[in-house]
N, CA, C and O of each residue as an XYZ file, in Angstrom:
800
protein
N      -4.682     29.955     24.405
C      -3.898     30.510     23.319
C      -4.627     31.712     22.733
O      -5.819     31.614     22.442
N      -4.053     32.669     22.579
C      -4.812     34.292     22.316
C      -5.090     33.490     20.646
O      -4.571     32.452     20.236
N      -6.148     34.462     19.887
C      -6.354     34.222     19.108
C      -5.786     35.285     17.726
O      -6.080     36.480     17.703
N      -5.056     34.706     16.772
C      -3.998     35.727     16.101
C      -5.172     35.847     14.422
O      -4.793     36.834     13.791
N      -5.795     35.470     14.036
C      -6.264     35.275     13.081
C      -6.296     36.415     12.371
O      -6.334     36.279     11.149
N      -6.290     37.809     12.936
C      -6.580     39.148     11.951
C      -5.001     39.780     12.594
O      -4.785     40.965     12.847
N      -4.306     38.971     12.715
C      -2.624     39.671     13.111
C      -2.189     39.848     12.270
O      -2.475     38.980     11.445
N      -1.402     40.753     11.822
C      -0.230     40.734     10.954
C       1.340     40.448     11.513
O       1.955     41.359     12.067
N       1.749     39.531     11.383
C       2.831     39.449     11.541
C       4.138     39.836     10.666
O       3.989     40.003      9.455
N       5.443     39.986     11.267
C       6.754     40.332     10.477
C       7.216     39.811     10.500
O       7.420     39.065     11.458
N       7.894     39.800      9.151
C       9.413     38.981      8.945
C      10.409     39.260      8.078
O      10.400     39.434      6.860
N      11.804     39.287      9.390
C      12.269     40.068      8.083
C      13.345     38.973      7.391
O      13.632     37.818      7.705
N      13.839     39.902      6.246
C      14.548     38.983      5.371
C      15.659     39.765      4.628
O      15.642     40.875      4.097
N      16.621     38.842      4.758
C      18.185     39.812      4.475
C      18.333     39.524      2.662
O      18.199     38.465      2.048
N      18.649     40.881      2.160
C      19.249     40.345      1.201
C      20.169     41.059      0.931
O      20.068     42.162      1.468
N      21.691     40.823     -0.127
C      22.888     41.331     -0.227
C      22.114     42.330     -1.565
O      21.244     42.133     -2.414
N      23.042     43.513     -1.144
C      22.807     44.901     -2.262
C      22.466     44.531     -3.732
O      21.477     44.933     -4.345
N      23.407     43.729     -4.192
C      22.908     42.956     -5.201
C      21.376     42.548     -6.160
O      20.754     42.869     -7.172
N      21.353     41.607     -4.980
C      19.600     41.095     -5.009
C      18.670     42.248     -4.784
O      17.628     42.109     -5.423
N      18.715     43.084     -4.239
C      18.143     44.315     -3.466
C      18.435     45.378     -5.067
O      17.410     46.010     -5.323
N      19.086     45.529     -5.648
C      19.292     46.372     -7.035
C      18.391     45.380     -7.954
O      17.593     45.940     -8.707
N      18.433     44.198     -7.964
C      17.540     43.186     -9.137
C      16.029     43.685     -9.022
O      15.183     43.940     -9.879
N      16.024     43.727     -7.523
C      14.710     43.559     -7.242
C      13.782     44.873     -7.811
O      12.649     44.742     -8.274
N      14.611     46.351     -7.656
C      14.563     47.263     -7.729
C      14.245     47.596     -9.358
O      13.298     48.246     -9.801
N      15.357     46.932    -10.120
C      15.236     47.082    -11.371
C      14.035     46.605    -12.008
O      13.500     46.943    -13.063
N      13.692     45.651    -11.045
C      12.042     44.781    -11.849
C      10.829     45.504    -11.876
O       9.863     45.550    -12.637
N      11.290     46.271    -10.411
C      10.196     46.696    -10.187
C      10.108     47.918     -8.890
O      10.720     47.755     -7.834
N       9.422     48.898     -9.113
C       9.892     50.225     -8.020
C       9.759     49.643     -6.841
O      10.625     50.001     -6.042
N       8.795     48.677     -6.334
C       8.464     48.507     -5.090
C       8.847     46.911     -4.838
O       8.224     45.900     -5.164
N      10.275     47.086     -4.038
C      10.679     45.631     -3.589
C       9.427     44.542     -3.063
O       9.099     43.440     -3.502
N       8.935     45.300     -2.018
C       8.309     44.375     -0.813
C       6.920     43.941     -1.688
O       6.138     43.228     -1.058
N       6.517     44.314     -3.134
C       5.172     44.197     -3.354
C       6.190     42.860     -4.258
O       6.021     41.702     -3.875
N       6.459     42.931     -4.569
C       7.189     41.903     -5.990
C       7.210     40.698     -4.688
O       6.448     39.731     -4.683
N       8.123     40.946     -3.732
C       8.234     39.303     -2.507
C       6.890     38.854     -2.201
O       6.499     37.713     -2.450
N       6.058     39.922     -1.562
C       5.168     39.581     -1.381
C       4.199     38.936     -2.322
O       3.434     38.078     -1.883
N       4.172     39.333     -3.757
C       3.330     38.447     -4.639
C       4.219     36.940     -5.148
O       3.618     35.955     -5.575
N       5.442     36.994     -5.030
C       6.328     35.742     -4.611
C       5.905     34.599     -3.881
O       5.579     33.486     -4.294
N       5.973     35.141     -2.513
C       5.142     34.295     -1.372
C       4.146     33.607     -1.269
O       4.044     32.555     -0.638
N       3.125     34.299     -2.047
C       1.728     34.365     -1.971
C       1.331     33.051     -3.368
O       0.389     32.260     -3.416
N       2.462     33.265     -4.344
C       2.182     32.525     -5.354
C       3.164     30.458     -5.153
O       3.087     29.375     -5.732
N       4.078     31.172     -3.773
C       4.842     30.193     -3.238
C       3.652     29.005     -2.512
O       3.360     27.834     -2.753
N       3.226     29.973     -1.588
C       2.586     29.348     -0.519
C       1.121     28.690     -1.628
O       0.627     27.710     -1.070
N       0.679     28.894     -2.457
C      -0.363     28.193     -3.020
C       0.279     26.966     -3.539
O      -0.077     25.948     -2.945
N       1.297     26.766     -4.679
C       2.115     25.783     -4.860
C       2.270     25.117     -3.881
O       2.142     23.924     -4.159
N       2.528     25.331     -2.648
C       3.295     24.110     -1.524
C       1.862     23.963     -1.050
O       1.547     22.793     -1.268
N       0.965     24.546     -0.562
C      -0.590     23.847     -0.141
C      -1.406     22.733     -1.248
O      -2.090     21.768     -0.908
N      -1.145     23.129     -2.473
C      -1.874     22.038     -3.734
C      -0.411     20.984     -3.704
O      -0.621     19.871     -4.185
N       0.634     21.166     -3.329
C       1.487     19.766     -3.158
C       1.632     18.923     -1.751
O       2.463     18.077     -1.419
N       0.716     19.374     -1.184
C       0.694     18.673      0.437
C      -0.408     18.021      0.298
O      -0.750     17.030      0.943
N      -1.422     18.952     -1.166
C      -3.400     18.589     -0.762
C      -2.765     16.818     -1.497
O      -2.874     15.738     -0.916
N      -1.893     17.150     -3.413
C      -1.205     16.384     -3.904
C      -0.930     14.513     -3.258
O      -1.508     13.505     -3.664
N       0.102     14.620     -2.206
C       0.388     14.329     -1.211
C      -0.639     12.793     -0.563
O      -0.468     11.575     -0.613
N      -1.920     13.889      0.128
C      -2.154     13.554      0.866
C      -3.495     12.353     -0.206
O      -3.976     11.239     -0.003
N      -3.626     13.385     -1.301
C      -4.492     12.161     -2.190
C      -3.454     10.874     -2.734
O      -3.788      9.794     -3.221
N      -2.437     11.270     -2.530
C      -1.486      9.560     -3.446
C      -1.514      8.629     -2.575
O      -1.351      7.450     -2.891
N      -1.866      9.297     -0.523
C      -1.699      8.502      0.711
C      -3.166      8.347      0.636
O      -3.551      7.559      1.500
N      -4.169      8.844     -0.128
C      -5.526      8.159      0.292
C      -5.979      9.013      1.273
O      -7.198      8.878      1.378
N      -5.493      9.917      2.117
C      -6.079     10.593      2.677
C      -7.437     11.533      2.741
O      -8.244     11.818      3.625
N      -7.299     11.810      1.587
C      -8.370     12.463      1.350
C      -9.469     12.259     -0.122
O      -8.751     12.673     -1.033
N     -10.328     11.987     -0.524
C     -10.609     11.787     -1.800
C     -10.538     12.888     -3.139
O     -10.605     14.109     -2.998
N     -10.453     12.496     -3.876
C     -10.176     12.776     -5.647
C     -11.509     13.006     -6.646
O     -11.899     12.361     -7.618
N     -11.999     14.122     -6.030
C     -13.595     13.953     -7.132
C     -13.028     14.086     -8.670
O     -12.131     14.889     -8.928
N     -13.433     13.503     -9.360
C     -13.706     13.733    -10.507
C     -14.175     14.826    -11.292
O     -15.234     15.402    -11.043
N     -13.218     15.207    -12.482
C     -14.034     16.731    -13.205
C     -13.229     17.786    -12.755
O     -13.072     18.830    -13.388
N     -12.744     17.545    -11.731
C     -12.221     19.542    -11.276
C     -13.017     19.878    -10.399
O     -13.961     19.248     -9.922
N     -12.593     21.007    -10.149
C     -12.942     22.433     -9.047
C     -14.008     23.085     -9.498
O     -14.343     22.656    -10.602
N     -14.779     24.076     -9.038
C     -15.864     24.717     -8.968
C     -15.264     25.915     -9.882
O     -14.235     26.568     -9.710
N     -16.417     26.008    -11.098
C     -16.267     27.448    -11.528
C     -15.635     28.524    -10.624
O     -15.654     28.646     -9.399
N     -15.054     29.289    -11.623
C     -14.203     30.532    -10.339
C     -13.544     30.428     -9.462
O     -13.431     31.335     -8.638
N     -12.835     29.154     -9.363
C     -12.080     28.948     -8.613
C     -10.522     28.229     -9.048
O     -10.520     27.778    -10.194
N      -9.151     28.065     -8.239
C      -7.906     27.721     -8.914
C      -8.173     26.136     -8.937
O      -8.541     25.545     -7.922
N      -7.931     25.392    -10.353
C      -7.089     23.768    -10.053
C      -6.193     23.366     -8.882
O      -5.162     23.713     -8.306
N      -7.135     22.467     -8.851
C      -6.591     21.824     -7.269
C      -5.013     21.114     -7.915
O      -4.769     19.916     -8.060
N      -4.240     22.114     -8.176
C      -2.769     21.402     -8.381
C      -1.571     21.984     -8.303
O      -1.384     22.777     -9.226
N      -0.277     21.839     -7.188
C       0.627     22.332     -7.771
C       0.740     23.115     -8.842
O       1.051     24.304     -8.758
N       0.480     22.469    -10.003
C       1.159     23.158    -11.196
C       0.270     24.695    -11.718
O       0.710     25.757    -12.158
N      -1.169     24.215    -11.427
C      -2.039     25.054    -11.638
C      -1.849     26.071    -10.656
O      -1.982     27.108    -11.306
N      -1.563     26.453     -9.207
C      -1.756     27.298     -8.553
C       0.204     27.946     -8.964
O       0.522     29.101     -8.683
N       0.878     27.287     -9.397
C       1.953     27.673     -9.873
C       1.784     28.813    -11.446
O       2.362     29.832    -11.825
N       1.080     28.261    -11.791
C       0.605     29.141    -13.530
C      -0.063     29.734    -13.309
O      -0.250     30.617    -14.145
N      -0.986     29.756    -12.008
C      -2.410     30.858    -12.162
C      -3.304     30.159    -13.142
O      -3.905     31.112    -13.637
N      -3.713     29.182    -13.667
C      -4.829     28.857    -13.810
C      -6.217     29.309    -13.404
O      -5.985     29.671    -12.250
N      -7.518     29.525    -13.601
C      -8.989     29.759    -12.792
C      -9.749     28.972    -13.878
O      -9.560     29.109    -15.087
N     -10.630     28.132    -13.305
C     -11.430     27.353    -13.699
C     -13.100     28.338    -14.036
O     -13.818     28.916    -13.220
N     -13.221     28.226    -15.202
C     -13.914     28.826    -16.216
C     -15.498     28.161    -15.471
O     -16.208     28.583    -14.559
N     -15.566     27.229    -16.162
C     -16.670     26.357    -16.084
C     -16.285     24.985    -16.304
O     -15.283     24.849    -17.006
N     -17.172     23.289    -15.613
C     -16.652     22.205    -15.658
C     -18.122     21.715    -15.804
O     -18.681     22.137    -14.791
N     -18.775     21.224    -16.346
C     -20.325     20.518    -17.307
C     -19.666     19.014    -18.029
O     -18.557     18.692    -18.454
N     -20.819     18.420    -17.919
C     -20.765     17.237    -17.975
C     -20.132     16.736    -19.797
O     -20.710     16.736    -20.884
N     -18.668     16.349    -19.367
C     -17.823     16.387    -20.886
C     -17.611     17.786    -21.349
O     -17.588     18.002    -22.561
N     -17.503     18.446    -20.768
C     -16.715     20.097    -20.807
C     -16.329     20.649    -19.494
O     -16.779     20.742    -18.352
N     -14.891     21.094    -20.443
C     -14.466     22.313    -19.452
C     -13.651     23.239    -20.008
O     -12.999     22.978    -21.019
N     -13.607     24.401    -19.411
C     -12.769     25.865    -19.669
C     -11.684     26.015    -18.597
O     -11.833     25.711    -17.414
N     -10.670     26.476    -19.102
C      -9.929     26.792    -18.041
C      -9.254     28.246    -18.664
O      -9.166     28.382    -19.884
N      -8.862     29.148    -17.877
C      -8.584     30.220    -18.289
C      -6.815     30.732    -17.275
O      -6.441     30.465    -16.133
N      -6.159     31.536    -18.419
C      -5.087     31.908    -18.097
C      -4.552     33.502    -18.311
O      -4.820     34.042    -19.384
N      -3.951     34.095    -17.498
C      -3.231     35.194    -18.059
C      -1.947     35.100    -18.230
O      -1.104     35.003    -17.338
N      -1.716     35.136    -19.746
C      -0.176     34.498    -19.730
C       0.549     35.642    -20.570
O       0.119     36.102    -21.628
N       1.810     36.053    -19.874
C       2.677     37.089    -20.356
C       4.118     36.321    -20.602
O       4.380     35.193    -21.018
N       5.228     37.817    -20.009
C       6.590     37.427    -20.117
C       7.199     36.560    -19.060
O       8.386     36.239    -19.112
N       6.461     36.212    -18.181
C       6.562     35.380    -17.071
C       7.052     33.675    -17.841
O       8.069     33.007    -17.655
N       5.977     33.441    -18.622
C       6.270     32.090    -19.482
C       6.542     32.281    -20.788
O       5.841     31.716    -21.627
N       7.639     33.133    -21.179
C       7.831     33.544    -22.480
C       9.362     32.657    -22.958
O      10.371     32.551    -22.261
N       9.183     32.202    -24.084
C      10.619     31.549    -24.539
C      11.634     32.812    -24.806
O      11.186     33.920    -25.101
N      12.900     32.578    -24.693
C      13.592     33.597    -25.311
C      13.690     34.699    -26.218
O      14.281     35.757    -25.998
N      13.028     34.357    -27.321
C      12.469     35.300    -27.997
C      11.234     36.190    -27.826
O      10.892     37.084    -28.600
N      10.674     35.853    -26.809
C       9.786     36.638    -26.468
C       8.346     36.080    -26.234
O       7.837     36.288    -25.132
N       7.386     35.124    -27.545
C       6.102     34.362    -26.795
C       6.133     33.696    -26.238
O       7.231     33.169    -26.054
N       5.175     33.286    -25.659
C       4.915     32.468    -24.280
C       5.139     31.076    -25.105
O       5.036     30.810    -26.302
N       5.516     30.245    -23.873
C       6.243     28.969    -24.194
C       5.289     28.240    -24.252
O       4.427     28.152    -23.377
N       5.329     27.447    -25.596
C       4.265     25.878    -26.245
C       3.809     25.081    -25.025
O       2.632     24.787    -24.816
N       4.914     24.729    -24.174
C       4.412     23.299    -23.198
C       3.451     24.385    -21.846
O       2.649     23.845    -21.085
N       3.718     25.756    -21.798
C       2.421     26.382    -21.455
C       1.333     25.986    -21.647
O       0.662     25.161    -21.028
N       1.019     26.876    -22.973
C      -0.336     26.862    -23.569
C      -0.847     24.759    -23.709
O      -1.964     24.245    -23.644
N       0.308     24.208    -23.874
C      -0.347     22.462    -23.696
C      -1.043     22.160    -22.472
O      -2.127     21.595    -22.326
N      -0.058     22.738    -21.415
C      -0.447     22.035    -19.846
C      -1.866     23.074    -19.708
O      -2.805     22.932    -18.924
N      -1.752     23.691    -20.304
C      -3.381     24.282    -19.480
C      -4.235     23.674    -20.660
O      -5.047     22.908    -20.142
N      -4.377     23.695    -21.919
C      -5.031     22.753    -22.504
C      -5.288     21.386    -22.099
O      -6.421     20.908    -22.045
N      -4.136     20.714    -21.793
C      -4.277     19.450    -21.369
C      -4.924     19.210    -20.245
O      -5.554     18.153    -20.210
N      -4.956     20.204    -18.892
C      -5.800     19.785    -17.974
C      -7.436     20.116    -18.257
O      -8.461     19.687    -17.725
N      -7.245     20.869    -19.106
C      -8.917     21.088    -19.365
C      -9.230     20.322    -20.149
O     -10.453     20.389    -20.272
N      -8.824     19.612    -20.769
C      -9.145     17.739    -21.697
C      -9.459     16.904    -19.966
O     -10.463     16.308    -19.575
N      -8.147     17.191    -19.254
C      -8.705     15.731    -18.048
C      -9.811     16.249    -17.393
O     -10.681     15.405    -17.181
N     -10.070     17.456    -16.976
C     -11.534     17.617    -16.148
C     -12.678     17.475    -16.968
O     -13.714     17.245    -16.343
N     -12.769     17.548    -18.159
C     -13.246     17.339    -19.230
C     -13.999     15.607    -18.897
O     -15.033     15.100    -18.461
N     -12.755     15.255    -19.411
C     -12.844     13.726    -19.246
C     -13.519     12.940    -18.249
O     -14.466     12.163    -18.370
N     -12.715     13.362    -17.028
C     -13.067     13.330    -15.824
C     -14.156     13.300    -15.561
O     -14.441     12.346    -14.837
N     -15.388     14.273    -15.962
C     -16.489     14.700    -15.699
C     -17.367     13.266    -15.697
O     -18.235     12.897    -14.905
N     -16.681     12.434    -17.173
C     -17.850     11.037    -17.215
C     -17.057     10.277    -16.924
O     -16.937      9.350    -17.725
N     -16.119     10.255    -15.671
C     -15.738      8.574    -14.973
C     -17.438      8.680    -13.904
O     -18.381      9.427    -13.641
N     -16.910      7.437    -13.655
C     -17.742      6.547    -12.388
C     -16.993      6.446    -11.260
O     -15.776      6.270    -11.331
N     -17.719      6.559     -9.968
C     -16.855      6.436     -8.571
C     -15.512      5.567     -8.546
O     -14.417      5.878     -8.078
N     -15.883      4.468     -9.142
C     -14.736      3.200     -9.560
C     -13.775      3.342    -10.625
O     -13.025      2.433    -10.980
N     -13.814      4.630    -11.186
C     -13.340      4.388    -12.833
C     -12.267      5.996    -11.864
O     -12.443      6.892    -11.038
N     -11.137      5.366    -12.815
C      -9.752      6.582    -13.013
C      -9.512      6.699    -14.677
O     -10.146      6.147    -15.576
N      -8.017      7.901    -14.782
C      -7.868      7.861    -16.288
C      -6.182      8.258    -16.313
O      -5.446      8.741    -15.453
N      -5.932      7.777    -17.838
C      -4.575      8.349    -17.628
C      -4.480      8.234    -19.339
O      -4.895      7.317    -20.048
N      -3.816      9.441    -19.723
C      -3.809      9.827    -21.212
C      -3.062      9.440    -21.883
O      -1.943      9.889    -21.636
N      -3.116      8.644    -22.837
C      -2.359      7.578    -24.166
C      -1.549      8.550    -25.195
O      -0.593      8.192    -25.882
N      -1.951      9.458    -25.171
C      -1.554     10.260    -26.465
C      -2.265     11.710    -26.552
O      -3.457     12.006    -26.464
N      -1.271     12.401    -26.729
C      -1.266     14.132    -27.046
C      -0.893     14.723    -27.830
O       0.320     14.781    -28.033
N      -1.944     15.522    -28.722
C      -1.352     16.037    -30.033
C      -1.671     17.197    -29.639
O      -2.724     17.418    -29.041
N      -0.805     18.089    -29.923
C      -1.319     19.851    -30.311
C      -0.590     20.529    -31.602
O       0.264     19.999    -32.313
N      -1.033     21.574    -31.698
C      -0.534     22.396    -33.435
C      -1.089     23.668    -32.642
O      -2.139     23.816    -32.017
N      -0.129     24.447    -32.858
C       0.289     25.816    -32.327
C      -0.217     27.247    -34.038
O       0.378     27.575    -35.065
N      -0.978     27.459    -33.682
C      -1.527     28.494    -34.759
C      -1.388     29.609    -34.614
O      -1.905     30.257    -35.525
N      -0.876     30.231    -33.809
C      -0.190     31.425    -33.516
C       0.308     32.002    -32.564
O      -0.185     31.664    -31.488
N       1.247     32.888    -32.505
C       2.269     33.022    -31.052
C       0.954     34.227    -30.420
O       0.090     34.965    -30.892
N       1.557     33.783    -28.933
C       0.872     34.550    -27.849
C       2.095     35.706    -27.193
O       3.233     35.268    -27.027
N       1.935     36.479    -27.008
C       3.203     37.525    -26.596
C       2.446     37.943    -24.830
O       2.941     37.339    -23.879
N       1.089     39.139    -24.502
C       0.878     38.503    -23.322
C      -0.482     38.975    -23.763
O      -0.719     40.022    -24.367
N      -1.633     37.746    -23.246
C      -2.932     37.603    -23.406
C      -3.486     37.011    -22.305
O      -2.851     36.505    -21.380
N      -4.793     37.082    -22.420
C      -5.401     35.789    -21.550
C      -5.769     35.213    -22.526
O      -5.999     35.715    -23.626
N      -5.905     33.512    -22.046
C      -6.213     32.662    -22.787
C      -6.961     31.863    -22.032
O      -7.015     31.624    -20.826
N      -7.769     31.343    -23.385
C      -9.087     30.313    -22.406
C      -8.713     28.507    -23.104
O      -8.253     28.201    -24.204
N      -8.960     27.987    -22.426
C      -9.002     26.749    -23.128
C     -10.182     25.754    -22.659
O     -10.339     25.199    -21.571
N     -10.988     25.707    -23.875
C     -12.369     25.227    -23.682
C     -12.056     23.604    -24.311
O     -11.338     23.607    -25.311
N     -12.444     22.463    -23.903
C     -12.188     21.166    -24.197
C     -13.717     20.593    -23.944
O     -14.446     20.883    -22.996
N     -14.011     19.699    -25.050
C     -15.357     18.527    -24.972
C     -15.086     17.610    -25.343
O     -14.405     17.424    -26.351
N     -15.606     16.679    -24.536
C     -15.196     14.936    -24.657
C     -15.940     14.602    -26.134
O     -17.163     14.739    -26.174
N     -15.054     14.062    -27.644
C     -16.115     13.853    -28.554
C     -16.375     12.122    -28.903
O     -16.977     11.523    -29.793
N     -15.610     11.721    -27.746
C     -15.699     10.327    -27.544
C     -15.908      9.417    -26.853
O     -14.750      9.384    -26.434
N     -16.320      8.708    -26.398
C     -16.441      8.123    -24.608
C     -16.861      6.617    -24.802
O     -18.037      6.271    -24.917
N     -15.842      5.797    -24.826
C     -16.214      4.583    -24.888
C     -15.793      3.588    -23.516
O     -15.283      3.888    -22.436
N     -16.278      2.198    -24.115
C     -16.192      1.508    -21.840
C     -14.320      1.896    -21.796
O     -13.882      2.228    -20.694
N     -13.465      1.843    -22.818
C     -12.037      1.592    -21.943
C     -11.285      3.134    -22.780
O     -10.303      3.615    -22.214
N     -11.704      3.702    -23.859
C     -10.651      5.040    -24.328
C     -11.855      5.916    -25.172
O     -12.626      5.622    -26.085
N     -11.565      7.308    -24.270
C     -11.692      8.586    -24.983
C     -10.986      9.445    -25.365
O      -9.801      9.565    -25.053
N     -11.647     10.208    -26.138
C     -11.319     11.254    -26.914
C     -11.413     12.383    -27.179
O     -11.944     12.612    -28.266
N     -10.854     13.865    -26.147
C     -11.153     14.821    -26.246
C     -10.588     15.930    -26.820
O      -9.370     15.887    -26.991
N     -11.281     17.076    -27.213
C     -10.728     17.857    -28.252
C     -10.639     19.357    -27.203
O     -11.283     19.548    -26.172
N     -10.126     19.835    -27.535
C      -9.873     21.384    -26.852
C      -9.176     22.484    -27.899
O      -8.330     22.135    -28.722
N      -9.718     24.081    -27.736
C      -9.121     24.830    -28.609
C      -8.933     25.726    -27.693
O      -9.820     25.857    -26.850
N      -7.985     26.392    -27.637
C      -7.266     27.118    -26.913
C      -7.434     29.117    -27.994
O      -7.008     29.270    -29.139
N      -7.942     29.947    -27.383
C      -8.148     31.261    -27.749
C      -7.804     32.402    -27.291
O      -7.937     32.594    -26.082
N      -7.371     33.255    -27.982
C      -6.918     34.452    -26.823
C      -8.215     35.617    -26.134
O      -9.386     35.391    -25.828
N      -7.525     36.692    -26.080
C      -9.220     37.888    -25.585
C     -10.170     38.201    -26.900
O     -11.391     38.324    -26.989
N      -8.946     38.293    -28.045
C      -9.761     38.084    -29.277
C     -10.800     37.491    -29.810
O     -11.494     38.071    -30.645
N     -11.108     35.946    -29.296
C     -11.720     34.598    -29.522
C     -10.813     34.151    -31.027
O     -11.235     33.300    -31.810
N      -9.609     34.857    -31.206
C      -8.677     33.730    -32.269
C      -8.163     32.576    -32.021
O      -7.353     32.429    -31.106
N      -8.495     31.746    -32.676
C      -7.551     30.518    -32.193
C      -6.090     30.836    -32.153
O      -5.528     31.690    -32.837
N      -5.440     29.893    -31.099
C      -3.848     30.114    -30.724
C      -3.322     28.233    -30.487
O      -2.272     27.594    -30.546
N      -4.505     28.004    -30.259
C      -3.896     26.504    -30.555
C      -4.947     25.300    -30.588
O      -6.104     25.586    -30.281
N      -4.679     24.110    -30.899
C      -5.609     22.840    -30.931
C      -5.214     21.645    -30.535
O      -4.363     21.178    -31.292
N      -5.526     20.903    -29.562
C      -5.104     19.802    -28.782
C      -6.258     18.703    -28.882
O      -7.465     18.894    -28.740
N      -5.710     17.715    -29.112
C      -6.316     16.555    -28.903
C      -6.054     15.631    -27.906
O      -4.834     15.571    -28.058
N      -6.326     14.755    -26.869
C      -6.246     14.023    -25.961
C      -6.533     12.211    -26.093
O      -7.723     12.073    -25.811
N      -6.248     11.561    -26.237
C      -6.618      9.867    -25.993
C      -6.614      9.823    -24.687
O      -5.653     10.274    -24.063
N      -7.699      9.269    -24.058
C      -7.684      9.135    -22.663
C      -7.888      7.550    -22.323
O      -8.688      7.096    -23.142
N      -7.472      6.599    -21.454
C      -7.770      5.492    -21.211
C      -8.658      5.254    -19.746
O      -8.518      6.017    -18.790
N      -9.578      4.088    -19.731
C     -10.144      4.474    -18.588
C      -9.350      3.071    -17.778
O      -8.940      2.033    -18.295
N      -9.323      3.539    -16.211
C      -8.978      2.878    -15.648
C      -9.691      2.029    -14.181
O     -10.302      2.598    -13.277
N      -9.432      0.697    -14.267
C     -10.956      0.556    -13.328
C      -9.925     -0.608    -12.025
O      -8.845     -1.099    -12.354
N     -10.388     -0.777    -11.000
C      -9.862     -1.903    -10.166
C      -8.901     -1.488     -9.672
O      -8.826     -0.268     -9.520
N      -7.810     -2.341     -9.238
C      -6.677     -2.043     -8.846
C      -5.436     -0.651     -9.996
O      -4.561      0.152     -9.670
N      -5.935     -0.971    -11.048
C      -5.026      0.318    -11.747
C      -5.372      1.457    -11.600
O      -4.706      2.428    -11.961
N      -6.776      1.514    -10.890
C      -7.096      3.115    -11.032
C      -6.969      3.602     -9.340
O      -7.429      4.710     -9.065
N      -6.533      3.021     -8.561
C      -6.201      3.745     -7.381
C      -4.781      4.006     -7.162
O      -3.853      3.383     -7.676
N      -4.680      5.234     -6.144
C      -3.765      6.308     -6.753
C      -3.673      7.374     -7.967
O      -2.642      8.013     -8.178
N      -4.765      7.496     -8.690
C      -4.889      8.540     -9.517
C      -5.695      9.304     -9.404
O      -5.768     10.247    -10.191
């Protein structure tokens, strides 16, 4: 089998005048807009196969997250653009560039945004102090929204300020390029051990 690895391949793809004027209007250059489409497609469907293959046991589930500088191993994260800041023992950062892409109707970026990237930086957080045997799954989520985001990057830094044998408690504040706060989340985490904690 020849080896294709530095090929470029084509493909083409029909679309009616229509779609082809949308595309246009978004943006001068059709093929760069699909192409960053694709690219943001194909990461989503690889973190839901990796997904997948951890609920079948296939592969293992470290604890804590991904390596500084690098995307959350998740669907949702390679869907938002997430990049993992830093992950230390009962901390983590996770960082976002968030515009009109996740904006509510009126214009700032949408609340259950700025939560889900808070909230996963509470579980790698968390995560960080299970044990090989120990899983988790979160009891309760509070956040309070302190000011609208229109388009920023945002970081969301979370530390475990609790850690007991069966429920913790982590806190996270969410900031823009400014270092203003934009929001504050709290987490209850439960720990899970034996038969309840496989599959998570």
């Amino acid at each position: 089998m020849a080896d294709t690895e530095d090929t470029d391949h084509t493909v083409e793809l029909s679309l009616d005048a229509s779609e082809y004027e949308r595309l246009q209007a978004l943006d001068g250059d059709p093929e760069s807009v699909l192409a960053e489409a694709l690219e943001r497609e194909l990461g989503v469907r690889e973190q839901m196969a990796v997904a997948e293959a951890r609920r079948a046991g296939e592969v293992d589930s470290p604890h804590g997250g991904p390596a500084a500088g690098s995307a959350p191993e998740s669907p949702v994260g390679a869907m938002l653009g997430w990049e993992v800041v830093s992950v230390g023992e009962g901390e983590a950062t996770l960082a976002m560039d968030a515009g009109a892409r996740f904006a509510n109707r009126g214009g700032p970026v949408q609340g259950g945004i700025i939560t889900a990237l808070a909230d996963t930086a509470t579980g790698f957080a968390f995560g960080t102090t299970l044990e090989p045997d120990e899983s988790t799954t979160n009891l309760e989520l509070k956040v309070n929204f302190l000011r609208p985001v229109f388009e920023d990057r945002l970081e969301a830094s979370a530390t475990v300020v609790n850690r007991g044998r069966t429920l913790g408690l982590v806190e996270c504040s969410v900031r823009n390029s400014e270092g203003k706060l934009v929001a504050r989340l709290s987490t209850t985490y439960m720990v899970l051990r034996g038969e309840r904690a496989e599959g998570r």
